[in-house]
C-alpha positions as a printed NumPy array, in Angstrom:
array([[  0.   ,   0.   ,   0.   ],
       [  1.376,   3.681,  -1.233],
       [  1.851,   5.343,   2.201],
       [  3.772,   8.511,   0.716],
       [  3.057,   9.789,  -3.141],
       [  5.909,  12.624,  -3.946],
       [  4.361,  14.658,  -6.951],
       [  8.022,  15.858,  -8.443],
       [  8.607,  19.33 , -10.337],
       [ 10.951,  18.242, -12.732],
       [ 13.648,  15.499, -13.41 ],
       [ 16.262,  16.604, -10.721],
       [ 13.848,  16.946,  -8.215],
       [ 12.766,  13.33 ,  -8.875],
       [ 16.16 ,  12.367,  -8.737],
       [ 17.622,  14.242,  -5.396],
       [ 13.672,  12.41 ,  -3.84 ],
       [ 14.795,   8.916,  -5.218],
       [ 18.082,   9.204,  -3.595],
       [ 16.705,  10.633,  -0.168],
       [ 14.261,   8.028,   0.053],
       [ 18.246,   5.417,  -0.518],
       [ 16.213,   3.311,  -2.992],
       [ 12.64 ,   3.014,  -1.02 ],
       [ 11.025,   4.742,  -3.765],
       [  9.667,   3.991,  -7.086],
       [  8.81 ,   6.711, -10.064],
       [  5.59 ,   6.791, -11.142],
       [  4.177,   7.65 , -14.64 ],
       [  1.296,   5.626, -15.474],
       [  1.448,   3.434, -12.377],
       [  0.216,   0.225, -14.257],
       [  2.853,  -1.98 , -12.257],
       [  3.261,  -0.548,  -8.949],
       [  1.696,  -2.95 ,  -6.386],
       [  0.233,  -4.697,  -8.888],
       [ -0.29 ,  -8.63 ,  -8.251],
       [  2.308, -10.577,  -9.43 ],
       [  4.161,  -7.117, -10.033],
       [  7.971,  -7.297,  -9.896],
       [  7.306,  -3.588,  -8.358],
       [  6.823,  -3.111,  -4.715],
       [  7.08 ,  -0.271,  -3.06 ],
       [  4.485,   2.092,  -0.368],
       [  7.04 ,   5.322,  -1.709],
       [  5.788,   6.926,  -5.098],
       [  7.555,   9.453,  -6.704],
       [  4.834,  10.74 ,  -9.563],
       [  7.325,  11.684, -12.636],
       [  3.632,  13.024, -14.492],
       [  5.006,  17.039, -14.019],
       [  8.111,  16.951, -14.987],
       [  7.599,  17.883, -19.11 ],
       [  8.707,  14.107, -20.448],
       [  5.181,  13.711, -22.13 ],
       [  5.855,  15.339, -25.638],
       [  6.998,  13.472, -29.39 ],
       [  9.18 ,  15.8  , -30.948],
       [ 10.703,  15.679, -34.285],
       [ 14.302,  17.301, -34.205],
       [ 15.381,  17.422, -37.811],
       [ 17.153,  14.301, -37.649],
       [ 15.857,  12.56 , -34.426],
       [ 12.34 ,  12.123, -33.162],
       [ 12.422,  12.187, -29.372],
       [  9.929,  10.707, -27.061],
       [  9.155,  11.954, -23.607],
       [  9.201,   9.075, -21.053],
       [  5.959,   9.727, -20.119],
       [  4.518,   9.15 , -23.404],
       [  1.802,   6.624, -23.557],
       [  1.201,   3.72 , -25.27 ],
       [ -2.098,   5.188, -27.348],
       [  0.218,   8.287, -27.874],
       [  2.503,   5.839, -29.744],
       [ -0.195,   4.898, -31.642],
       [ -1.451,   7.415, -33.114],
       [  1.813,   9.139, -33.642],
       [  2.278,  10.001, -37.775],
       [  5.967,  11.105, -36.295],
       [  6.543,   7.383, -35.187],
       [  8.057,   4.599, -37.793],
       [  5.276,   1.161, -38.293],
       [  7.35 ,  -0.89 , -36.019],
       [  7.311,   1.13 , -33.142],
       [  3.125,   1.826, -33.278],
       [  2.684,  -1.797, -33.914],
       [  4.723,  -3.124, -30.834],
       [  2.571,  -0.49 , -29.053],
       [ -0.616,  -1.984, -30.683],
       [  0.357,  -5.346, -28.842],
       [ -1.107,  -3.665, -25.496],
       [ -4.849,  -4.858, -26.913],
       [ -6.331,  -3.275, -23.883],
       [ -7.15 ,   0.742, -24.921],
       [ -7.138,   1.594, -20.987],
       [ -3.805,   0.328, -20.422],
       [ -2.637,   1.935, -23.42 ],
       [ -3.774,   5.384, -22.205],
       [ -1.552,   4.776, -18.73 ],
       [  0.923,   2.729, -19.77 ],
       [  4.059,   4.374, -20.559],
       [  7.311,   4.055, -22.73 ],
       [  9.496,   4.793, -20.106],
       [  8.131,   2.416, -17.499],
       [  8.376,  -0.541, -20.076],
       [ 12.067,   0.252, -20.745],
       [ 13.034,   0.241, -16.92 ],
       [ 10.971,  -2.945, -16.102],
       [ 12.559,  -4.643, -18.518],
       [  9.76 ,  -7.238, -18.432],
       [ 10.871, -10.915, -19.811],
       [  7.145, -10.284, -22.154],
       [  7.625,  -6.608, -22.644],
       [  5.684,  -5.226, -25.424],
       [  8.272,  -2.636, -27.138],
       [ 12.053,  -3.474, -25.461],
       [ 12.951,  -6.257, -28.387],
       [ 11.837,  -3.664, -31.097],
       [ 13.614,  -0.888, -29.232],
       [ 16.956,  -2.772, -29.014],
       [ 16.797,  -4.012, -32.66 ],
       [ 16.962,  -0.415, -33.762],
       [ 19.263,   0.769, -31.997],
       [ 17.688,   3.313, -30.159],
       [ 19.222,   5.896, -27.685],
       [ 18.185,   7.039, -24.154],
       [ 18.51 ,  10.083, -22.569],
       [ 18.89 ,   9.238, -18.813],
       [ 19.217,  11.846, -15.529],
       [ 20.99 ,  10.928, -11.815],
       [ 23.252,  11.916,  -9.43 ],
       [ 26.983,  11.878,  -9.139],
       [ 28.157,  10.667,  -5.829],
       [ 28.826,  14.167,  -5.049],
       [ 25.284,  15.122,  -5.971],
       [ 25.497,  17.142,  -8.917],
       [ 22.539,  16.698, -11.606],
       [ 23.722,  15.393, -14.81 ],
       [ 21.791,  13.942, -18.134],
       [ 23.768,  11.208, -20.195],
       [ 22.805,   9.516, -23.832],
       [ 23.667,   6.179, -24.127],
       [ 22.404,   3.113, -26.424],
       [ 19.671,   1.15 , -25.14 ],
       [ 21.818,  -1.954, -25.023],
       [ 23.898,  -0.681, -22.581],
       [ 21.117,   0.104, -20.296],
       [ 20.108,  -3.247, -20.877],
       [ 22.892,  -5.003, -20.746],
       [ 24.009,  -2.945, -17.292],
       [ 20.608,  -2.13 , -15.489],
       [ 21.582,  -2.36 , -12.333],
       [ 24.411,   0.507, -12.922],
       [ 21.608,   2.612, -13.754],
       [ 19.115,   1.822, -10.774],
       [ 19.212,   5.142,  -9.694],
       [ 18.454,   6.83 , -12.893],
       [ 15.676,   7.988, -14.366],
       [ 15.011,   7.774, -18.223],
       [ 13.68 ,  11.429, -19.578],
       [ 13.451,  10.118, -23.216],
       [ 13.901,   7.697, -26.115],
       [ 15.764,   9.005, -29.388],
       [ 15.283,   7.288, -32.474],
       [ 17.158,   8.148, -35.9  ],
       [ 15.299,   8.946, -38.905],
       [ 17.651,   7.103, -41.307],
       [ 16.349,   4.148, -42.958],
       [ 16.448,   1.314, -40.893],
       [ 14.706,  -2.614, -41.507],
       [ 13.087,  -2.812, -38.109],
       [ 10.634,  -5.701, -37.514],
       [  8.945,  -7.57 , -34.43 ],
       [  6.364, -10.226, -33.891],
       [  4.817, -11.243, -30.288],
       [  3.371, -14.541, -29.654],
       [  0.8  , -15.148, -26.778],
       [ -2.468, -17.235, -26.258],
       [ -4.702, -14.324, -26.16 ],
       [ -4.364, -10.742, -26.796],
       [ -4.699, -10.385, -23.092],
       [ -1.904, -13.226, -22.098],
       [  1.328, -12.645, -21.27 ],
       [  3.403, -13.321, -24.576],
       [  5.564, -16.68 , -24.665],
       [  7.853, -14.996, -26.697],
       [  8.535, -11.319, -28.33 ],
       [ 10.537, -10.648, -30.904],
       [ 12.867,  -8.079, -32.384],
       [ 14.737,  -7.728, -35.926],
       [ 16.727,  -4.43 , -37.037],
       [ 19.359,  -4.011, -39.792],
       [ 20.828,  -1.658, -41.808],
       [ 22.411,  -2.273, -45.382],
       [ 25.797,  -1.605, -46.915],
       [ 26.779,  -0.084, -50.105],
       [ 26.552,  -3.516, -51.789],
       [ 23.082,  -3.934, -50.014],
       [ 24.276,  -6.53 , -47.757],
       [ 22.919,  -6.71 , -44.081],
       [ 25.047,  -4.741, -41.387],
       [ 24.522,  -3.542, -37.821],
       [ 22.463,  -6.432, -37.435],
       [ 20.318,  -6.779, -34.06 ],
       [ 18.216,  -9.707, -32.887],
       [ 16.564,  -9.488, -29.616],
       [ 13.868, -11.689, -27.913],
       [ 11.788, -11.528, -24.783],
       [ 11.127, -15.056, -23.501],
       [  8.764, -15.715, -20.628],
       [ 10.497, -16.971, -17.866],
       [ 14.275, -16.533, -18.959],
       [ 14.416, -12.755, -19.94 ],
       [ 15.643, -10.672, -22.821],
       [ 18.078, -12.162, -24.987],
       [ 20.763, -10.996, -27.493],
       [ 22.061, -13.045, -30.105],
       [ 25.297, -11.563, -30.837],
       [ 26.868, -14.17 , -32.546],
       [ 23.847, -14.565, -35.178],
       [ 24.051, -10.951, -35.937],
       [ 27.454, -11.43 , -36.7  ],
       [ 27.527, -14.577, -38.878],
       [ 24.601, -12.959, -40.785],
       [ 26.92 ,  -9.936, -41.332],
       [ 29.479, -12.201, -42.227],
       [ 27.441, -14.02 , -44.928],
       [ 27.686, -17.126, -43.363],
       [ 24.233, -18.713, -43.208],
       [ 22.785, -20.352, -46.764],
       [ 19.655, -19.492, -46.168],
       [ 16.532, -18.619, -43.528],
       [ 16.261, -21.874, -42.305],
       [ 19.862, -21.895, -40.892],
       [ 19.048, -19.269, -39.065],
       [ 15.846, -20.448, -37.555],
       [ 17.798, -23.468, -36.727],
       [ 20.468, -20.966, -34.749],
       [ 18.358, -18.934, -33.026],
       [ 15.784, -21.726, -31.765],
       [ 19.547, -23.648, -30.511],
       [ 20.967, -20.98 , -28.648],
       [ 17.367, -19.497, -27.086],
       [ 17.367, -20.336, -23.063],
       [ 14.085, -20.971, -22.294],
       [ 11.821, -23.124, -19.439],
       [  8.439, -24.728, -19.414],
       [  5.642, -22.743, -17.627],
       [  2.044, -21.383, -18.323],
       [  2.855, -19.749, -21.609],
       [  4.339, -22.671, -23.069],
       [  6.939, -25.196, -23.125],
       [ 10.682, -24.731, -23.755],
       [ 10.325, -26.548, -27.024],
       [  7.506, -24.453, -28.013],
       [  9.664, -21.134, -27.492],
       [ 12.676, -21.73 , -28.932],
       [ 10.831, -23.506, -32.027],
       [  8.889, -19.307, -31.877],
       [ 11.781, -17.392, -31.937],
       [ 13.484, -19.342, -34.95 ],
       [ 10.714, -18.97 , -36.896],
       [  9.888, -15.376, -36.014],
       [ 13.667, -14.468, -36.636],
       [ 14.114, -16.668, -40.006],
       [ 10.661, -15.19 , -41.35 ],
       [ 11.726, -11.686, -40.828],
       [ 15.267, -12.143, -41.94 ],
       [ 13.503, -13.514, -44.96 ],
       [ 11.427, -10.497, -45.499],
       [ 14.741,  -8.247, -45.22 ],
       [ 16.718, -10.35 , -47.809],
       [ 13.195,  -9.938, -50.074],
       [ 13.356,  -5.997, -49.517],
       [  9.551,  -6.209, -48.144],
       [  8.01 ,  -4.704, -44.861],
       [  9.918,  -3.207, -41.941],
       [ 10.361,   0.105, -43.611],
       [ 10.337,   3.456, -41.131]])
């Protein structure tokens, strides 16, 4: 039960609260997790993060930035926004949750069936983060979303202000699978690559969220598809579904994810080499 809510004035002050309250407290934008059942977030000391300005899509010239605090539906209906990015919002099927549910609080949950992180780390996109030194001076920092990933707890007492997402032409493609609309998905799915001057694949990134054992990279895919050394799709259906760590549970067997993400990778790897779909 929430026994103090902290309404914030902007980021710093959100900050300097998080660190006076040594951890105790939570932000809060949409507040679709907090003290939720099953909820992986916990906590009776709210910071709201709703005042500080982060609830804005901007396009700057060569960037479009998006406010933390922007919500699912806004990601909808955004004609700023590439296809990928509205359709891994679209895979929220509830409208309500949409409207509370925000960018920045899927990022820093980090959910193992988040709707937008595999999308969001196959292309590539940058964060703009705010904290504290250890001397407590206020600084922001940009940094690639794999690093926040990859390093999460280094960042625990950050807060993410926005996302920032390129405008150059990028293949960018993600598929969910789940029971129901309503489920939580089995697996999630996340393509993004650019092409060289021959039209090869480069700055490959596959991601996927699997229920139970997290978000996963597969580095050493990206790199052999770089490298041209796959003959076809199916080899790298047969890669990905190898080196996927997955368990049995409600959402499905461990045989039944790692046979979804080799087909959802080797289908859209397909429709790169083709030249079809996943356009910005």
């Amino acid at each position: 039960m929430i026994q103090s809510f902290y309404i914030a004035k902007d980021a710093e002050d959100a900050i300097r609260r998080k660190r006076e309250l040594d951890g105790r407290g939570v932000f809060l934008a949409g507040g679709t997790e907090i003290n939720r059942l099953g909820s992986s977030v916990d906590s009776d000391e709210v910071i709201s993060i709703r005042k500080i300005g982060c609830d804005r899509i901007d396009d700057q010239s060569e960037t479009i930035r998006i406010g933390c605090c922007v919500t699912f539906q806004q990601l909808v209906e955004s004609p700023l926004l590439p296809a990928w990015l509205r359709d891994a919002s679209k895979y929220c099927d509830s409208r309500t949750k949409r409207n509370m549910a925000t960018i920045g609080g899927n990022i820093a949950l980090g959910r193992d069936d988040s709707y937008l992180m595999p999308a969001l780390l196959a292309a590539k996109v940058r964060l703009l983060t705010a904290g504290l030194t250890e001397e407590g001076v206020y600084t922001e920092d940009e940094l690639p979303i794999r690093e926040y990933h990859a390093f999460k707890d280094h960042f625990a007492g950050t807060l993410i202000l926005a996302i920032l997402i390129d405008k150059h032409e990028r293949f960018v493609m993600t598929r969910r699978f789940s029971r129901t609309a309503q489920s939580h998905a089995s697996v999630t799915v996340g393509f993004g690559a650019d092409r060289d001057e021959a039209g090869n694949p480069a700055n490959v990134r596959i991601f996927a969220a699997v229920k139970g054992s997290g978000i996963q990279r597969y580095a050493d895919i990206e790199n052999a598809i770089e490298g041209d050394a796959y003959n076809s799709p199916e080899d790298v259906q047969f890669a990905v579904s190898s080196m996927t760590k997955a368990v049995d549970d409600l959402s499905g067997s461990a045989t039944y994810k790692r046979y979804l993400a080799g087909v959802a990778v080797s289908d859209i790897y397909r429709m790169f080499l083709s030249g079809t779909g996943g356009a910005k």
